[in-house]
C-alpha positions as CSV (number, residue, x, y, z in Angstrom):
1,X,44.2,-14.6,22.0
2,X,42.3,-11.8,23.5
3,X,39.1,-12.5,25.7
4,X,36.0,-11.3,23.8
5,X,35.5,-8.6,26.4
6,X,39.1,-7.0,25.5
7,X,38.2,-6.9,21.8
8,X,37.8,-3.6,20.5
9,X,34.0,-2.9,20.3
10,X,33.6,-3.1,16.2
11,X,35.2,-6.6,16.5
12,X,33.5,-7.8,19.4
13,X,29.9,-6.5,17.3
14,X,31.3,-8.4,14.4
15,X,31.8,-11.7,16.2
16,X,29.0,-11.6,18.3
17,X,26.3,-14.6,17.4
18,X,23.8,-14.3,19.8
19,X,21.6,-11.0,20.3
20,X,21.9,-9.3,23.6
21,X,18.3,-9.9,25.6
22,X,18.0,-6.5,26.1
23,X,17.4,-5.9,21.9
24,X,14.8,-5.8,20.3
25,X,15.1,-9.4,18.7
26,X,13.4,-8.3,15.3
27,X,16.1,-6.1,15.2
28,X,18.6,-8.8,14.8
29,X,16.7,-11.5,12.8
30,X,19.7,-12.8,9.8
31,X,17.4,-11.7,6.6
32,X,16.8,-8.1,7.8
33,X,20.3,-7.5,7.9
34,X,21.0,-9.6,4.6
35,X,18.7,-7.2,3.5
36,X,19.9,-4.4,4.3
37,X,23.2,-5.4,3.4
38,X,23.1,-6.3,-0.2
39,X,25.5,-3.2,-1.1
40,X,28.4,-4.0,0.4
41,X,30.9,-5.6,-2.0
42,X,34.0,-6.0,1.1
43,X,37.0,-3.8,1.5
44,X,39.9,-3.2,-0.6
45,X,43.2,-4.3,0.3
46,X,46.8,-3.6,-0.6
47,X,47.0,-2.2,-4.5
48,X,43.3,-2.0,-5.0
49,X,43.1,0.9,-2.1
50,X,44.9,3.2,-4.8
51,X,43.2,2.4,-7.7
52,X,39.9,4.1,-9.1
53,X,37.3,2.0,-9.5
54,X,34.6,1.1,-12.5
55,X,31.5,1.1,-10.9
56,X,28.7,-0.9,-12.0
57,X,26.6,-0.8,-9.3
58,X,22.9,0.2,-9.8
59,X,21.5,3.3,-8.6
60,X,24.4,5.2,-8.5
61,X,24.2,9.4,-9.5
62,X,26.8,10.6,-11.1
63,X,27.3,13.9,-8.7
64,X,29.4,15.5,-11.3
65,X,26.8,16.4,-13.4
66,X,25.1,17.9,-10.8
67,X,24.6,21.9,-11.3
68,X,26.1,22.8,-8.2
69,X,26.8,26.7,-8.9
70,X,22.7,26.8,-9.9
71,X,21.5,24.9,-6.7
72,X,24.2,26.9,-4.3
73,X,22.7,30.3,-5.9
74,X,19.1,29.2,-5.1
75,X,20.3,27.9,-1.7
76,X,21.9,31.3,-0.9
77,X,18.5,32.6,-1.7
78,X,16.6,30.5,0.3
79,X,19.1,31.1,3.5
80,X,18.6,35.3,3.5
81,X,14.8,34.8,2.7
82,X,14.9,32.4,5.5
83,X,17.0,35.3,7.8
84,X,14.5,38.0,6.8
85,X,11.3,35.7,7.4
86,X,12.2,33.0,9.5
87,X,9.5,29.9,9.8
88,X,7.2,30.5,12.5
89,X,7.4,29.8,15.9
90,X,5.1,26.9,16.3
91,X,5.1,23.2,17.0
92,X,5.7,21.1,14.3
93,X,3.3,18.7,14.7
94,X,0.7,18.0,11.7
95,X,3.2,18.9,9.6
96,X,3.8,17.0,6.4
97,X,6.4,19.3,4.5
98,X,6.8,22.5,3.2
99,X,3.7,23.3,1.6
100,X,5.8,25.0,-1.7
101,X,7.6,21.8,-2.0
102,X,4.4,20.2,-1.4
103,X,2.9,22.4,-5.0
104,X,6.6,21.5,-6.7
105,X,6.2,18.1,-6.7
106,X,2.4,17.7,-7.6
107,X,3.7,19.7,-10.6
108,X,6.6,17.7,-11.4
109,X,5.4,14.6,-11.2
110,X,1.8,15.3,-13.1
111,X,4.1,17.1,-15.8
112,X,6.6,14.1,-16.6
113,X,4.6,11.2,-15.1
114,X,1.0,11.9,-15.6
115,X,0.5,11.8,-11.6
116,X,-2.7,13.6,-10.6
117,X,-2.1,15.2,-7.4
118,X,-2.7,18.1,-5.2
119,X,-0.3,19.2,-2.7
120,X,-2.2,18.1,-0.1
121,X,-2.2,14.2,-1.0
122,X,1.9,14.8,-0.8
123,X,3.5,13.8,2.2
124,X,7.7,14.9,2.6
125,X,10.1,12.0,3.7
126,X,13.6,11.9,4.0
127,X,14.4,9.9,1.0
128,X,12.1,6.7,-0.3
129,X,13.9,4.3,2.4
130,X,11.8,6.5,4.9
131,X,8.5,6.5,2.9
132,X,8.5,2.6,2.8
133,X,9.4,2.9,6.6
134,X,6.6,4.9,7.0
135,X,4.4,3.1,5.1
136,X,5.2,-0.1,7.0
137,X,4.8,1.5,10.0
138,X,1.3,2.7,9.2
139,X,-0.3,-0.4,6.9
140,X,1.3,-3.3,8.8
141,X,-0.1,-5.2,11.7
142,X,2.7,-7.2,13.2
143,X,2.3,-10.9,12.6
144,X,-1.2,-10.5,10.8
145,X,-0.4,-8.4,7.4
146,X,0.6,-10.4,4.4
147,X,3.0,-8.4,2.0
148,X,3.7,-9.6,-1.3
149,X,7.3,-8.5,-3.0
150,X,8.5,-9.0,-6.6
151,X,11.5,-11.4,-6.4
152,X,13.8,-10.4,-7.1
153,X,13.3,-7.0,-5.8
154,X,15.1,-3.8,-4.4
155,X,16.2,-5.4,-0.7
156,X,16.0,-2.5,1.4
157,X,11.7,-2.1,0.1
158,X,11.4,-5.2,1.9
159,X,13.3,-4.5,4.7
160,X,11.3,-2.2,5.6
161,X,7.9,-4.3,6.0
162,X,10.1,-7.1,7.2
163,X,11.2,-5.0,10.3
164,X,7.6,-3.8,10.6
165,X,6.9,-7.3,11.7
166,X,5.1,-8.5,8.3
167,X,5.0,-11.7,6.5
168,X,6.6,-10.9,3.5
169,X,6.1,-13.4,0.5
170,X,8.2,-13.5,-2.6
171,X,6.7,-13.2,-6.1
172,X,8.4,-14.2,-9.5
173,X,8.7,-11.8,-12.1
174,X,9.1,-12.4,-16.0
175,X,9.1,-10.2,-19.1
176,X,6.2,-8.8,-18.3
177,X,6.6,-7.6,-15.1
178,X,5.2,-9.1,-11.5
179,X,3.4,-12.3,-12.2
180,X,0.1,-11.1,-10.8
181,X,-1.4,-14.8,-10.9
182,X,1.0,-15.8,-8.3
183,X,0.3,-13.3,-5.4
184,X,-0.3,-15.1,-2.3
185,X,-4.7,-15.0,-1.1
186,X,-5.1,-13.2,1.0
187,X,-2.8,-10.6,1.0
188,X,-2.9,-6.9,2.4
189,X,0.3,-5.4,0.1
190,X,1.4,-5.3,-2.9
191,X,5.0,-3.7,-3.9
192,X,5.8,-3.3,-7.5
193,X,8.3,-1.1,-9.4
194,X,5.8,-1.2,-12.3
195,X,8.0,1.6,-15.3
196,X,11.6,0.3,-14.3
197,X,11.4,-3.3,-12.2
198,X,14.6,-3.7,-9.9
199,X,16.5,-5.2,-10.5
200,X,15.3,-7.0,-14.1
201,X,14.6,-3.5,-15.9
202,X,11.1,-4.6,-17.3
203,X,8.2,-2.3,-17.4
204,X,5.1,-4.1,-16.7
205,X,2.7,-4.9,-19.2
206,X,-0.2,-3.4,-19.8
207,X,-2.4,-6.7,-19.0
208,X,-0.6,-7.0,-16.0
209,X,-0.9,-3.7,-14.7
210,X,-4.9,-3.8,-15.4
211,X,-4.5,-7.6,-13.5
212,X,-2.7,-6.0,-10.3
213,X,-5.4,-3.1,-10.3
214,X,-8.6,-5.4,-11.0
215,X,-6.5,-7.6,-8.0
216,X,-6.5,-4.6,-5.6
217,X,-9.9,-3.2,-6.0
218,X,-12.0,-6.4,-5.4
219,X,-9.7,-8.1,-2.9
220,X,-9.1,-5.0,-0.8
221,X,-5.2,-4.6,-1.0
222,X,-3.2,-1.6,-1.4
223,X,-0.6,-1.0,-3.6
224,X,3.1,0.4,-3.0
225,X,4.5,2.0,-6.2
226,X,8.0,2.3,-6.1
227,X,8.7,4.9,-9.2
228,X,12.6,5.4,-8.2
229,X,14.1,6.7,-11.8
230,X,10.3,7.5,-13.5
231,X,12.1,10.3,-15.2
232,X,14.9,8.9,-17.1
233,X,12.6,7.4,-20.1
234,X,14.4,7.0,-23.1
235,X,12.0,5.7,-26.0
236,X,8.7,6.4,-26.2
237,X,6.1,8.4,-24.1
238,X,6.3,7.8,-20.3
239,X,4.3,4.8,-18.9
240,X,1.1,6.2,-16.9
241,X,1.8,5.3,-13.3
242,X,-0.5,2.7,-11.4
243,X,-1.8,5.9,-9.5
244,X,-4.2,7.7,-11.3
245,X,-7.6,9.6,-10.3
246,X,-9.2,6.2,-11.0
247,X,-6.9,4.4,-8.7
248,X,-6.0,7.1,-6.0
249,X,-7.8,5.0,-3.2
250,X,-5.5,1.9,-3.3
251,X,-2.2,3.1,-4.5
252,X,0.6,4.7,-2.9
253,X,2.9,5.9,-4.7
254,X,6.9,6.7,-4.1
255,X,9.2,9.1,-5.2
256,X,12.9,10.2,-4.5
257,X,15.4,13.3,-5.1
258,X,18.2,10.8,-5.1
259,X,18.2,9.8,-8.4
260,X,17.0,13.0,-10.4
261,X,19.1,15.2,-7.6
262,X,21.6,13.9,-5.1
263,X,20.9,11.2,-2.8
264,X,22.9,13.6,-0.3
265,X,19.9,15.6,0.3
266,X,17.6,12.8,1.7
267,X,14.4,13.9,0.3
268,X,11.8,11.5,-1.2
269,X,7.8,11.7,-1.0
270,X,4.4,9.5,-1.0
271,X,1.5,10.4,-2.8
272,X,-1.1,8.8,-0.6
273,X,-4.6,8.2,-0.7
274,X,-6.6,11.0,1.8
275,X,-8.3,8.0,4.1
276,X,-4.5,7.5,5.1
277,X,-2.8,10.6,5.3
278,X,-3.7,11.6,8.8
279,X,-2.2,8.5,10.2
280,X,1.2,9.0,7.3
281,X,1.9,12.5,8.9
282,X,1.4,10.8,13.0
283,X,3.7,8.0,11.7
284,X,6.4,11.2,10.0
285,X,5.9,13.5,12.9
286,X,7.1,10.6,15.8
287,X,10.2,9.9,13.7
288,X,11.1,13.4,12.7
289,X,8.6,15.8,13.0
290,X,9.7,17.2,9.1
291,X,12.5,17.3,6.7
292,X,14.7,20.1,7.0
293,X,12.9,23.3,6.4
294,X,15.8,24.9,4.1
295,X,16.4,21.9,2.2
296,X,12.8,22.0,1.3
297,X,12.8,25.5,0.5
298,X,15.8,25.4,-2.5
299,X,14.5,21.5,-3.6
300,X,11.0,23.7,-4.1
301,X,12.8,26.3,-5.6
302,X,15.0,24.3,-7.4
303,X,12.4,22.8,-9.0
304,X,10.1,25.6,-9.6
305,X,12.6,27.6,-11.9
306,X,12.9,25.0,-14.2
307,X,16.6,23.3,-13.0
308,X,15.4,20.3,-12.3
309,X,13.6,19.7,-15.5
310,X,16.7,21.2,-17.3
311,X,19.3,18.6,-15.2
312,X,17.2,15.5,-15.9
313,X,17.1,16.4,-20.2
314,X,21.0,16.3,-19.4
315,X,20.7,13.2,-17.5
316,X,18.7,11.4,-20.1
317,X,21.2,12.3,-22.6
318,X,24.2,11.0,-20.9
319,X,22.4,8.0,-19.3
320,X,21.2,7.2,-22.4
321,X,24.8,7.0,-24.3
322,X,26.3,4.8,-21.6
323,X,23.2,2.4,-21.7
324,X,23.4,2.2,-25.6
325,X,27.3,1.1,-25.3
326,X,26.6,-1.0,-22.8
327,X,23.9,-2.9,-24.5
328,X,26.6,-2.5,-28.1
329,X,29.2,-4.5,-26.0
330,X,27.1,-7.0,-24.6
331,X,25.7,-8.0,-27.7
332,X,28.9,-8.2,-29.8
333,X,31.5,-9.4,-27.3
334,X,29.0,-11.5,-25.1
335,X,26.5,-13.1,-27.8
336,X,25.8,-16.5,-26.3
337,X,26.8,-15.6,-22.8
338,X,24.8,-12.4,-21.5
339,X,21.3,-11.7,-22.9
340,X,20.1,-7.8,-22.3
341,X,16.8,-7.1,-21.4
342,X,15.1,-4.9,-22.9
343,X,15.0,-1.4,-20.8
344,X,13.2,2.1,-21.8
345,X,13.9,3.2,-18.6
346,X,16.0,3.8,-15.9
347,X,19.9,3.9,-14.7
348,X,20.9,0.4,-15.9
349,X,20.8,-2.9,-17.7
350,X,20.2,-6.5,-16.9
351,X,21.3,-9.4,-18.6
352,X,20.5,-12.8,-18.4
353,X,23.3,-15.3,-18.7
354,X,23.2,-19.0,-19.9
355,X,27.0,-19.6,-18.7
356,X,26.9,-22.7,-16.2
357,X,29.1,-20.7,-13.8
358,X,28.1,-19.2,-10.2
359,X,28.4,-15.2,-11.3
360,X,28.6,-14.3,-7.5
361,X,32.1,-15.9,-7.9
362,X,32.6,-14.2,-11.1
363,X,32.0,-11.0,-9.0
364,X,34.5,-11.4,-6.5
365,X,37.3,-11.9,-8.7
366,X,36.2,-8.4,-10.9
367,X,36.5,-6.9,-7.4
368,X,40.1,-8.0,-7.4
369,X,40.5,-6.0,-10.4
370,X,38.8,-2.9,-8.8
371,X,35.6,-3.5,-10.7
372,X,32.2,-3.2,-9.3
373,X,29.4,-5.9,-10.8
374,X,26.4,-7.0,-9.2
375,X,24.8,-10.6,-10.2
376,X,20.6,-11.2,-9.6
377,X,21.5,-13.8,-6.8
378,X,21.7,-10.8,-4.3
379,X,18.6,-9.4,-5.0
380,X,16.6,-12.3,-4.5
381,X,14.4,-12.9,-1.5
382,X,13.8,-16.4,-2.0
383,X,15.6,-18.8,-3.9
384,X,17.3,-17.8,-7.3
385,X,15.4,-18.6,-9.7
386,X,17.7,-17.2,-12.5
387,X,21.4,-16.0,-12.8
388,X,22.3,-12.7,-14.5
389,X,24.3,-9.3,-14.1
390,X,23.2,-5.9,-13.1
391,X,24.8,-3.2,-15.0
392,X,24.7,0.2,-14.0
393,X,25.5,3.3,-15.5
394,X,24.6,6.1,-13.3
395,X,28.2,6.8,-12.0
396,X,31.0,5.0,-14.3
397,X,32.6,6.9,-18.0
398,X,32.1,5.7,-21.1
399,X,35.8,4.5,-21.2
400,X,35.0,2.5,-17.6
401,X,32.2,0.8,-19.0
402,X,34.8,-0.5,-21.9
403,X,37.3,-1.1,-19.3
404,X,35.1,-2.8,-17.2
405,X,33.3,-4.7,-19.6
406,X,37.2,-6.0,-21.1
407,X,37.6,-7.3,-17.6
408,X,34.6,-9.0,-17.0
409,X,35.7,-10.7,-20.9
410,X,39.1,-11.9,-19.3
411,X,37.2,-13.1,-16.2
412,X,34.5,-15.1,-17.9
């Protein structure tokens, strides 16, 4: 058997137990990389390599229905008014994104989620995973700040407070959102996913979201918004966010290109309150200085002719077929078994089961068949307190989802 210092390097990383001294040891601390690893479902081995699979997984984009000949026409654009005016020559530092970009997405977001904003209370990230970075970088005290998560929740949120050096505490959610009753005193944040919760699908109440405000304001915390797939509303009027004019002092709130967009282009944003801005653009500028100027330029662009708006009607429309035949199926072939939630919102379904069986199990044998299926128990931080499946429908055909839905019949 080979020594462990003639391993090749991936195998002697994978076998190693204890941390080099040298490391950072919050870097290697078990739940940050749980954490971070909740997506990865193992590899595929002999036949299965071959064969396409039926993805489930949430938050998935379907990239075909992106309107690639549009967004390549406003890049071209972009590049020769880049050639013919380049940026100027001048440091980088102070700056919190491309101040068109800045105006596109105070407009976008005050258009189809009633966000009041000014371009100035926008701050450019590369993608939400940097925004909560940010965030955690800037609210946390190491050891000291309390941070309160829903649970279950969207694992790499609290990663990001967890590497930060936080004391992150788990809070149940129901039907009605995050269970305001139960946040931990005192605590400094608060991280919610109030329209579309992750992975449950509930939109919080209106009581609730009046609790978690009246909560903020008199015991001093701030609140992390998380609105990941805001746009894709399917019944109704929007939900108001939890940032308003009312309640720009204590929320922050999060937004991402990935879903609406690509996740390829690694743009997200904050809209932050102004007493912590200064210290948000410090915190951007010593990871990255800024986003990539030209990607900036065609997102602003892109958004300001309309294209965006136009490719999330789309969206809505085909997101909104697969969810309704997903919800169909599990109702008629799974009455008993899988319970939907209810979901206005969003890029997939949950559904509560009452089967005595361990779904993670059930999981690993769909993945046998080349299917793709998430249960709750990897998206809880503490203990499960509740099994169910995770059905997405951002990326998988309406004859997948009854192909995939026939297997997980034969499995269960």
């Amino acid at each position: 058997m080979a020594s462990k210092q003639n391993r090749p390097p991936r195998e002697r990383f994978l076998t190693q137990q204890t941390p080099d001294p040298r490391l950072n040891s919050l870097w290697s601390r078990p739940e940050l990389a749980r954490t971070l690893n909740f997506w990865h479902d193992g590899q595929r081995t002999g036949k299965q390599k071959g064969a396409a699979s039926l993805d489930f997984r949430p938050a998935l984009v379907d990239s075909r229905l992106f309107p690639f000949e549009i967004f390549r026409r406003v890049s071209a654009k972009q590049l020769r008014q880049m050639e013919l005016k380049p940026p100027a020559f001048k440091s980088p530092q102070g700056n919190q994104g491309h101040f068109p970009l800045r105006t596109a997405i105070a407009t976008h977001i005050g258009i189809s989620r009633a966000v009041v904003s000014e371009p100035d209370d926008v701050l450019v990230t590369a993608g939400a995973q940097q925004a909560f970075d940010i965030l955690a970088r800037v609210l946390v005290t190491p050891g000291v700040t309390t941070v309160a998560i829903e649970d279950p929740g969207y694992p790499p949120m609290r990663a990001a407070f967890l590497a930060a050096g936080a004391r992150v505490v788990p809070v149940p959610v129901d039907a009605q959102g995050l269970v305001v009753d139960a946040l931990p005193i005192p605590v400094q944040i608060v991280c919610v996913c109030p329209s579309h919760q992750f992975p449950f699908g509930v939109s919080m109440s209106a009581q609730r979201r009046m609790a978690l405000l009246n909560f903020a304001r008199k015991s001093g915390a701030v609140i992390v918004e998380d609105d990941y797939d805001g746009e894709f509303r399917y019944d109704g009027t929007p939900l108001q966010a939890l940032r308003s004019t009312s309640t720009a002092d204590d929320v922050f709130y999060v937004g991402t290109f990935s879903k609406c967009m690509l996740p390829a282009l690694r743009l997200g944003f904050v809209v932050a309150p102004q007493w912590a801005m200064p210290a948000l653009i410090t915190a951007k500028n010593c990871l990255d200085w800024h986003c990539p100027t030209l990607t900036q330029m065609v997102v602003a662009r892109f958004i300001a002719e309309g294209h965006l708006a136009r490719h999330v009607r789309k969206l809505r429309d085909v997101y909104r077929t697969r969810r309704d035949l997903i919800r169909e199926i599990l109702q008629s072939n799974f009455s008993g078994e899988l319970s939907p939630m209810q979901s206005h919102y969003g890029m997939h379904v949950a559904a509560f089961s009452t089967l005595p069986k361990h779904l993670e199990r059930v999981t690993a044998r769909l993945l046998g068949l080349n299917v793709h299926l998430h249960s709750f128990e990897r998206y809880f931080f503490g203990a499960p307190t509740s099994e169910g499946l995770v059905f997405g429908y951002g990326a998988i055909d309406i004859d997948d989802i009854e192909q995939g839905l026939k297997a997980l019949r034969r499995v269960l």
